[in-house]
C-alpha positions, 0 to 999 in steps of 0.5 A, spaced: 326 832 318 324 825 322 320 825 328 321 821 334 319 814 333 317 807 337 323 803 336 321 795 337 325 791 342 328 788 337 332 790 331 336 787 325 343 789 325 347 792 319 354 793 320 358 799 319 367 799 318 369 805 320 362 810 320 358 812 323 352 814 322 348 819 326 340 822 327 338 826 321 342 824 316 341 820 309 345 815 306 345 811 300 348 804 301 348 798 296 349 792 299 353 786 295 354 781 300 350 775 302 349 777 309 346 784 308 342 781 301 339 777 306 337 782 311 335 788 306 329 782 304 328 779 309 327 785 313 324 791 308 323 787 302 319 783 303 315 787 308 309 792 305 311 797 310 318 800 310 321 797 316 327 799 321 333 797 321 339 797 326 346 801 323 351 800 328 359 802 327 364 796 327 372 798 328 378 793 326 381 789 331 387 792 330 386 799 331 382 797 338 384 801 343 382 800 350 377 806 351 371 807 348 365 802 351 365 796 345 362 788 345 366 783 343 361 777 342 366 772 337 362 774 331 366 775 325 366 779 318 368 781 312 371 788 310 365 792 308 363 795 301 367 801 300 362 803 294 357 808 297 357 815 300 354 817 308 354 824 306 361 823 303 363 817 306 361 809 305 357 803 308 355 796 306 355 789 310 358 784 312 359 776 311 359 772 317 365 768 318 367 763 324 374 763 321 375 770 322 372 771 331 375 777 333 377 782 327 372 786 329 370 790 334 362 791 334 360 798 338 355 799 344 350 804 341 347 805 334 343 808 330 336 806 327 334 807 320 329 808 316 328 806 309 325 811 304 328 808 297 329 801 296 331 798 289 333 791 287 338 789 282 342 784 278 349 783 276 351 779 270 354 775 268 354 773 275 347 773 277 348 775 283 343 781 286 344 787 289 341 792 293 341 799 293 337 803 299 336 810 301 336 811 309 334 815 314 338 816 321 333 816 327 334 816 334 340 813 338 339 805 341 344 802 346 345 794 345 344 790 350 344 783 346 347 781 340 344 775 337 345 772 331 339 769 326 341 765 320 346 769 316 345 777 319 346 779 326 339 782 330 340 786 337 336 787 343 336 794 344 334 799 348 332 807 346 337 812 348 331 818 346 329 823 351 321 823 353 318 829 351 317 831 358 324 830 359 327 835 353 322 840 355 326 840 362 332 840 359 331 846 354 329 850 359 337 850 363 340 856 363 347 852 360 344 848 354 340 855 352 347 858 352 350 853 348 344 854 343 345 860 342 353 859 341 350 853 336 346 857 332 351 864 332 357 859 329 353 855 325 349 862 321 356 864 321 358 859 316 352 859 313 354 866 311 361 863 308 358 858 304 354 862 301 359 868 299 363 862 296 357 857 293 352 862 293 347 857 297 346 856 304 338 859 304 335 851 306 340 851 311 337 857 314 330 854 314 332 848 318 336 853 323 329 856 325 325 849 324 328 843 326 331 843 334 337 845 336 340 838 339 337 834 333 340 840 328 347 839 332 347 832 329 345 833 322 350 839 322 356 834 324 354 829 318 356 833 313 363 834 316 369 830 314 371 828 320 375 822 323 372 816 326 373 817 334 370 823 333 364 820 329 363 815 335 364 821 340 359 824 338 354 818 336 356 817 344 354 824 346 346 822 348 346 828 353 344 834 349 348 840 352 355 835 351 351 834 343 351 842 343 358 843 346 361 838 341 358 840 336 359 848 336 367 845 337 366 842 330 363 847 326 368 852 329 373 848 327 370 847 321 370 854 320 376 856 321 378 851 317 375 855 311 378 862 313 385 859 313 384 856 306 382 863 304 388 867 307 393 862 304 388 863 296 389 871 298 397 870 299 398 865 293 395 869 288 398 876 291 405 872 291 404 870 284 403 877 282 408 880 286 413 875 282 410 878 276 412 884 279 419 882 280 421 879 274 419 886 270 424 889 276 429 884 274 429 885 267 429 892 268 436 892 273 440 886 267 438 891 261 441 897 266 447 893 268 449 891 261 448 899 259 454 901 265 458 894 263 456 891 270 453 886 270 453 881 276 454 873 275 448 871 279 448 864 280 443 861 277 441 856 271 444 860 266 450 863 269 452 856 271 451 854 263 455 860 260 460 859 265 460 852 262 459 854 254 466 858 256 470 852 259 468 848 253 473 850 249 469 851 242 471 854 236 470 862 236 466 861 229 461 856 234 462 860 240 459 866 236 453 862 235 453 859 242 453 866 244 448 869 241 443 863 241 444 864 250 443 871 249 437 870 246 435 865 251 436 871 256 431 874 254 425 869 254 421 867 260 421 860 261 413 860 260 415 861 253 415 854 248 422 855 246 426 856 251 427 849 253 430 847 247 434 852 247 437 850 253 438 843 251 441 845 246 446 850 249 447 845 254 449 839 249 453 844 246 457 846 252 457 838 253 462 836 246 468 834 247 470 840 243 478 839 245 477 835 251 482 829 249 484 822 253 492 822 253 495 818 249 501 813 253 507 813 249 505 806 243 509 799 246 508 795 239 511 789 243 505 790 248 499 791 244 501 785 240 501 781 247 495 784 248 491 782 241 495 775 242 492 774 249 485 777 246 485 773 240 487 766 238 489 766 230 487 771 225 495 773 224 493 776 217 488 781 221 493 783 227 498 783 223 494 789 219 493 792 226 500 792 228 502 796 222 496 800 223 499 803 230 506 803 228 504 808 223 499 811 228 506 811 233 511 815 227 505 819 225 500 820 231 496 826 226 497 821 220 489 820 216 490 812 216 484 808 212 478 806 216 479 799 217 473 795 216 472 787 219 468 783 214 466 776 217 461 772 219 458 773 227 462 770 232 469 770 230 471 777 233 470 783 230 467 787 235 472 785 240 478 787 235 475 794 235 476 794 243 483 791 243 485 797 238 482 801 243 486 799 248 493 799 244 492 806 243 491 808 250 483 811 247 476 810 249 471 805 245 464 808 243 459 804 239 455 806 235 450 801 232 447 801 225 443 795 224 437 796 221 437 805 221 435 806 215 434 814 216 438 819 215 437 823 221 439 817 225 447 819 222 446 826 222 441 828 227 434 832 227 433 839 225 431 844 231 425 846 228 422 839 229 419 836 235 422 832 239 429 833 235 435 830 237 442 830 235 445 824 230 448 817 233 455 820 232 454 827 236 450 823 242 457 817 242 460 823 243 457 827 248 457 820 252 465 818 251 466 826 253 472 826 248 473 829 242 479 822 239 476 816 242 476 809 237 468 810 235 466 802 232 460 803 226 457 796 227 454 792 222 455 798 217 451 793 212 444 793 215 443 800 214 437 801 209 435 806 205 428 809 204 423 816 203 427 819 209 434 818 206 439 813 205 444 812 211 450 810 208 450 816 204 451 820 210 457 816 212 461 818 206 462 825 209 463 821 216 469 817 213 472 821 208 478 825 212 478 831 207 470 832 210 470 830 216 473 836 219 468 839 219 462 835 220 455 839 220 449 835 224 443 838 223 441 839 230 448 842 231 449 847 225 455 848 226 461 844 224 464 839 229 471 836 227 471 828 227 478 827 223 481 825 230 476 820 231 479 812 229 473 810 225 473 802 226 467 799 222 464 791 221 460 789 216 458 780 215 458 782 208 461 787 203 456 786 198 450 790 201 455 795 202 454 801 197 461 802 193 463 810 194 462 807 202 467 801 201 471 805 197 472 809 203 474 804 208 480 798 208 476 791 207 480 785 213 476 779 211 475 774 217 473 768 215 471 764 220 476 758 224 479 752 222 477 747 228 483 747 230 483 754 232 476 752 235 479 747 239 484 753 242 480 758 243 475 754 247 480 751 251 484 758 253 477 763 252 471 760 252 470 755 257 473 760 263 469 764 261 463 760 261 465 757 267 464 765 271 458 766 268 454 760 270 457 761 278 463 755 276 470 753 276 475 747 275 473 745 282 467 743 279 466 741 271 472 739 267 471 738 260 476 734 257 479 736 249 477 730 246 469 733 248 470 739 245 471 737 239 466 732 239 461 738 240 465 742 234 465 736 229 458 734 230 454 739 234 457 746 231 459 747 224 460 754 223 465 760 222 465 762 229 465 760 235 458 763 238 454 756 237 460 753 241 459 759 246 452 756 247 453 749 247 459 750 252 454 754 256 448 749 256 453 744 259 455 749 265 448 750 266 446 743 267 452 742 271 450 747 276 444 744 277 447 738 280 451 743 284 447 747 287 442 740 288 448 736 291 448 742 295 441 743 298 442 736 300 448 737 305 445 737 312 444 743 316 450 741 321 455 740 316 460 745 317 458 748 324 460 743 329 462 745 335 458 751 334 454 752 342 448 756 340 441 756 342 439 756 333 443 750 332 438 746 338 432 749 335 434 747 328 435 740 331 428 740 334 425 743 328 422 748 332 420 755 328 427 760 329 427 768 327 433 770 325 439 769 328 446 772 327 452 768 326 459 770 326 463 769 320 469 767 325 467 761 328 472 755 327 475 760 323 472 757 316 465 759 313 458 757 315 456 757 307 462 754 304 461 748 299 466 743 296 465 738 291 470 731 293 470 730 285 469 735 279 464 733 274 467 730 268 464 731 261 463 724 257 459 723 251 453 720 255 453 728 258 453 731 251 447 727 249 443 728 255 445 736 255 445 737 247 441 732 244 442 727 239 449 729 234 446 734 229 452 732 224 455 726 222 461 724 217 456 720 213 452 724 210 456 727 204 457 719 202 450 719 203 447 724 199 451 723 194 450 715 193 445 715 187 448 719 180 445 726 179 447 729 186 454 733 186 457 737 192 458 745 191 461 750 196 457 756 197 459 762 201 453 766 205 453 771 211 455 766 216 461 763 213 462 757 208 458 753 207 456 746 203 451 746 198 448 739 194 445 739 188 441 734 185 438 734 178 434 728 177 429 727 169 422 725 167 418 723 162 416 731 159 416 737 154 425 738 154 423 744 159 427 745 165 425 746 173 428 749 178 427 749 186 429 752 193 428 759 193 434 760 188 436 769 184 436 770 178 443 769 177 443 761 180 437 761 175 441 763 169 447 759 171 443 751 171 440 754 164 448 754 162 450 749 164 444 744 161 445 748 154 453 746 155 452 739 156 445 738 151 452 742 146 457 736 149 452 730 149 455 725 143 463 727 145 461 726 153 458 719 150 451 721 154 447 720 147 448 716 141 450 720 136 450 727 133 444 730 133 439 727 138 436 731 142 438 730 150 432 732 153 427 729 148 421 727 151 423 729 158 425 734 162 429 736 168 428 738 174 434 741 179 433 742 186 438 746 191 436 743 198 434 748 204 428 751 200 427 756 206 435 759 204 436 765 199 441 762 194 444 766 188 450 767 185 455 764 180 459 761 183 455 754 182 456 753 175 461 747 175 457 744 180 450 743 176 455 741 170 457 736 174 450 733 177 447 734 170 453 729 167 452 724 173 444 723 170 444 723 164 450 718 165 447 714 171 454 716 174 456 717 182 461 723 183 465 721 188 463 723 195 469 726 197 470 732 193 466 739 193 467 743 187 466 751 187 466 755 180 463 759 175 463 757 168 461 760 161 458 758 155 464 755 151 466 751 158 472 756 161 472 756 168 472 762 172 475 765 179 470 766 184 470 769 192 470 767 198 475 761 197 477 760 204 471 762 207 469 755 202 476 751 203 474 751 211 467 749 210 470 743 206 474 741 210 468 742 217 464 737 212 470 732 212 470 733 205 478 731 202 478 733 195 476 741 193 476 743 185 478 750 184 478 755 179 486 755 176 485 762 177 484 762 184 490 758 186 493 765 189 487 765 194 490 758 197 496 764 201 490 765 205 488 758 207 492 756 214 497 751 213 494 746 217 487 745 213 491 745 206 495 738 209 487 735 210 485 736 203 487 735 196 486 741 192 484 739 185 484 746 180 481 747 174 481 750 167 475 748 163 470 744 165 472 738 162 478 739 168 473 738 173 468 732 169 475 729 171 477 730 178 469 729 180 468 722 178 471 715 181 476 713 176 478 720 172 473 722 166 471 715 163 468 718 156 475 722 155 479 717 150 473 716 146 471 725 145 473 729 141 474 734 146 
């Protein structure tokens, strides 16, 4: 224990925030700010002798309150390090800082503090040096002046310690030997207390007997967690019998507190097993009550859920199931691992819609056909089938129709016609995605065994919708995927099949749920992926993208309304003409679909609500408000700050807010190329590419609709080999190897050699490439077009530019139907194209082309191979009247 000192006339200052510290106690501090780094080595590092230090408590000047003597000398400082403890609490100085006077409030009496350890430290990366020092409380100083020397604070001060003489008087009073005696009786009484819980306390007696009483009240209250006013009180308490009234009242308290604390500990633990206790009763008095047939429907979780699983309607071989599974729930503490999962499954059974069915209203063909007609611009052939669809749904509400399933690339409306079919039939619309699912748990759920099990994709749709007959859209049917954990597709045979789906078993289930009320509606961008007993299972509706015609009319009718919405717009602020809808369609998106349409709209819409809303924000605060005789006007005008001011809306009868443009802005070419960059597409560009011989023009079909694909083939000096490029299959590969055998086979009757005999590749080889390498290209239905470019190389003939060609050949030189000859002819006739080269065989595919496309192109079909070198050059075939062919 630290003995009276002499304490300097003058001391340097270390700030505390919201501590005090007090005579007797020890702290660790580390100090961190230049301030307090330059005190600790200005004032004891550097000194020989462990000097003194002034501590004094400092408060915010926000918690300032009117009592409490304090000085208020204009000196600023930071927050003050939170990282060290004082018996529990914290330290550290301050920075000064001119710019924050007044934060800070310093108190009038402090504490001086000796160091007993002192070590230096350096922070890196920063270099910065720290100090971490180990103080001793002293005796208590009152400040009469405060000062400041370079970057830390020094004090005048003046010793608050009573003379030996004095303190000999003092404890001879029959009060302060009376408050002693209390002092020393509380304080043992805790010691006890704390001894029987942490088996320590033999130390503290020791200094009950050694140390004096009115210095032991101070080391006593140090150790309390206590608030900051009450620290301040008793630093403060320079008389010893109000320091010992004080301190017996915190170490009474103190005590108290424990015994509460151990009263509640008791409570709890004797609740906990009296609950114990109740359980076992409860158990008992349920099993007693089954015996005599009277058991009570109490109201709790499991009562709720058996009143639930029996309103759920479920079938009696399910209800069984359900029954003995709640019984066994029953029967199980909640503690157990498995009685959450029952409950969940229980709860998930009580929650499927087992006979719960939206109400059909009474099927109006005429209305649902105005319904897809005002949802859907074109696509006869596809509403058409729907209509049929609802009629035989309206003869026969229970009839097992095929699953219709949309085949198409984005963007032309196959989910929406799945929600309009849902809204003809009067049902509710569920989705379920399938893209990119390649587990077959996702379709028919986890077994309950496992972990974190859960219900497939189909019972979740369901449970959600809440009934058992809603249309479920099985999106992007073509994208699951199979691996080690099952193949998807497969589980979706039973789901499709009407004669398996009434007794549908998911896993998590385990009991078979009926789905033959459900109307299954899939989508799909190709029917290839598709596994063949799957596409058995379902009616494919092919839809293959839009004329620009029908472009055209959904923008003006769908697209630019609902653009317009969704950017905050209308017709009062953008117009954008027909004539500007179609420049975007010819040359900025050529697609099937009318996504990229959608977009570029959006991009224009945005750009115009940009001039919006800055032509807006440069209208003058008082347009609008005149006449409006309020006090927030007059302070506006003096550009004085305001606070919020609450305006009625029924001044002037109009809205304070309310804007309007003189004139809509009109689209015009130039806002296309500021807002949608240069053209991406021109009408140029097949004449171009096809201008030199050797480049011929095909029609492909990709997951994105038609598309047209050039085809070059150019000689070099070689080995007679071939060489093929731009990322091609293994079928395109084979068809460029055909049609290179047919024309070497042909080359003296197409004139390309001299005579009979000659090798046409000898001492060259060919190389044919399809452009955009980065694109997957395979299929047979480019064997007439490779045909056509090797016959315009080696004869040093242009093929007309106007004509795109589509078709498979064999080796004898017959020309085979192929696939997707709408989604071609549209591509074509998107391109410019004017002449299309058909297999003969795929006349009948021509119903499907709309009329007005037909009337823009010359359809050219073709038999042989000899047929297309004909329509393909300028001219007819040159060679023809001199082959034998």
């Amino acid at each position: 224990m630290a003995e009276s000192v002499e304490l300097p006339s003058r001391l340097a200052i270390l700030p505390f925030r919201n501590k005090v510290l007090l005579p007797g106690a020890i702290i660790r501090i580390r100090c961190t700010s230049p301030s307090s780094v330059k005190l600790v080595e200005q004032e004891l590092w550097q000194r020989e002798e462990k000097g003194l230090i002034g501590i004094l408590p400092v408060r915010d000047a926000a918690e300032i309150k009117p009592v409490s003597p304090a000085i208020s000398q204009g000196v600023g400082t930071d927050s003050l390090d939170q990282n060290s403890k004082i018996q529990g609490g914290l330290s550290d100085s301050h920075k000064p800082d001119m710019k924050n006077q007044n934060d800070v409030q310093w108190h009038t009496r402090g504490v001086a503090a000796r160091a007993l350890h002192l070590s230096r430290g350096v922070e890196k990366p920063s270099g910065r040096v720290t100090y971490i020092i180990v103080l001793e409380g002293l005796c208590r100083f009152s400040v009469q002046e405060l000062s400041t020397r370079g970057t830390y604070h020094t004090a005048r001060i003046a010793s608050l310690e009573m003379t030996k003489s004095d303190m000999e008087q003092v404890e001879q009073d029959p009060d302060f030997i009376l408050l002693s005696r209390q002092f020393k009786a509380t304080a043992m009484e805790l010691i006890s207390v704390l001894e029987q819980k942490q088996k320590t306390g033999g130390r503290t007696k020791v200094l009950l007997e050694t140390v004096p009483v009115h210095k032991l009240a101070d080391i006593f209250v140090a150790s309390f967690e206590i608030s900051f006013e009450e620290q301040l009180s008793m630093l403060d308490s320079v008389d010893p019998k109000v320091r010992l009234s004080k301190a017996t009242e915190l170490v009474d308290r103190h005590l108290q507190s424990i015994r509460v604390a151990e009263k509640i500990t008791q409570k709890v633990e004797g609740q906990l097993s009296k609950s114990q206790k109740e359980f076992l009763l409860r158990q008992q008095m349920r099993a007693i009550k089954e015996e005599l047939g009277d058991n009570d429907d109490d109201e709790d979780d499991l009562a709720t859920l058996e009143r639930k699983m029996q309103s759920a309607g479920m079938p009696q071989h399910v209800w069984k199931q359900a029954h003995r599974e709640l019984r066994r729930l029953k029967k199980m503490q909640p503690q157990q691992p498995g009685y959450n999962s029952s409950q969940v499954y229980l709860e998930l059974l009580a929650d499927l819609p087992w006979q719960k069915a939206s109400e059909e209203n009474e099927l109006d063909l005429r209305a649902a056909r105005e319904r897809l007609d005002s949802d859907h611009y074109g696509l006869m052939k596809v509403k058409q089938r729907i209509i049929e669809y609802l009629a035989v749904r309206k003869l026969k509400p229970d009839a097992r129709g095929p699953v219709l399933c949309f085949v198409g690339p984005p963007g032309v409306g196959k989910t929406s016609l799945a929600s309009s079919i849902a809204a003809a039939l009067g049902r509710k619309f569920v989705r379920i995605s399938l893209g990119g699912v390649k587990d077959e748990a996702d379709i028919r759920g986890h077994r309950r065994t496992y972990i974190g099990s859960m219900p497939g994709r189909l019972i979740d749709g369901l449970k959600r919708v809440g009934v058992c007959n809603p249309v479920m859209l099985l999106d992007e049917v073509d994208k699951t995927g199979s691996n080690v954990r099952g193949d998807p597709s497969s589980a979706l045979l039973e789901v499709l099949d009407p004669e398996q789906n009434k007794a549908f078993n998911d896993h998590y289930l385990n009991v078979p749920f009926d789905l033959s009320k459900v109307v299954f509606v899939a989508t799909a961008n190709r029917a290839q992926p598709i596994p063949p007993p799957l596409l058995d299972r379902m009616e494919v509706i092919e839809l293959p993208g839009y004329t620009p015609e029908e472009k055209l009319k959904i923008a003006m009718k769908h697209l630019i309304p609902r653009v317009l919405d969704n950017n905050g717009l209308s017709s009062e602020f953008l117009l954008i003409p027909e004539a500007m809808v179609k420049l975007i369609i010819q040359r900025y998106t050529r697609e099937a679909g009318v996504r990229n349409l959608e977009r570029s709209l959006a991009s224009l819409a945005r750009a115009a609500a940009v001039k919006v809303a800055e032509q807006e924000q440069a209208v003058p605060l008082n347009k609008g408000v005149q006449g409006l005789a309020t006090p927030l006007l007059n302070r506006l005008a003096d550009g004085a700050e305001v606070e919020m001011e609450v305006i009625p809306m029924g001044v002037n009868n109009r809205e304070i807010n309310t804007f309007r443009f003189a004139n809509p802005l009109i689209v015009d070419e130039a806002m296309l190329e500021k807002v949608l960059g240069p053209p991406k597409f021109d009408g140029r560009e097949t004449a171009e590419r096809v201008a030199t011989p050797g480049v011929s023009v095909g029609l492909v079909w990709t997951a994105f609709g038609g598309e047209v694909q050039f085809v070059e083939a150019t000689a070099m000096v070689g080995k007679g080999e071939l060489h093929l490029t731009g990322q091609l299959g293994d079928v395109i590969k084979e068809s460029a190897q055909i049609a290179l055998t047919w024309v070497r086979s042909r080359a003296a009757d197409l004139r390309l050699t001299a005579a009979e005999g000659i090798n046409l590749l000898k001492g060259r080889d060919v190389h044919i490439h399809f452009p955009a390498g980065a694109v997957p290209k395979d299929g047979p239905s480019a064997g007439v077009t490779l045909v056509t470019a090797l016959v315009s190389l080696f004869s040093q003939k242009s093929v007309r530019s106007d004509t795109a060609m589509t078709g498979e050949m064999t080796l004898r030189g017959l020309v085979l139907p192929v696939g997707g000859v709408k989604d071609k002819v549209l591509a074509a006739h998107r391109y410019g194209i004017k002449r299309v080269i058909l297999p003969e065989r795929n006349l009948k595919d021509l119903v499907e082309v709309p009329s007005s496309v037909l009337e823009n192109l010359e359809i050219l079909l073709a038999k042989r191979v000899e047929d297309v070198l004909e329509h393909a050059f300028d001219g007819g075939f040159p060679w023809r009247q001199h082959s034998k062919l």
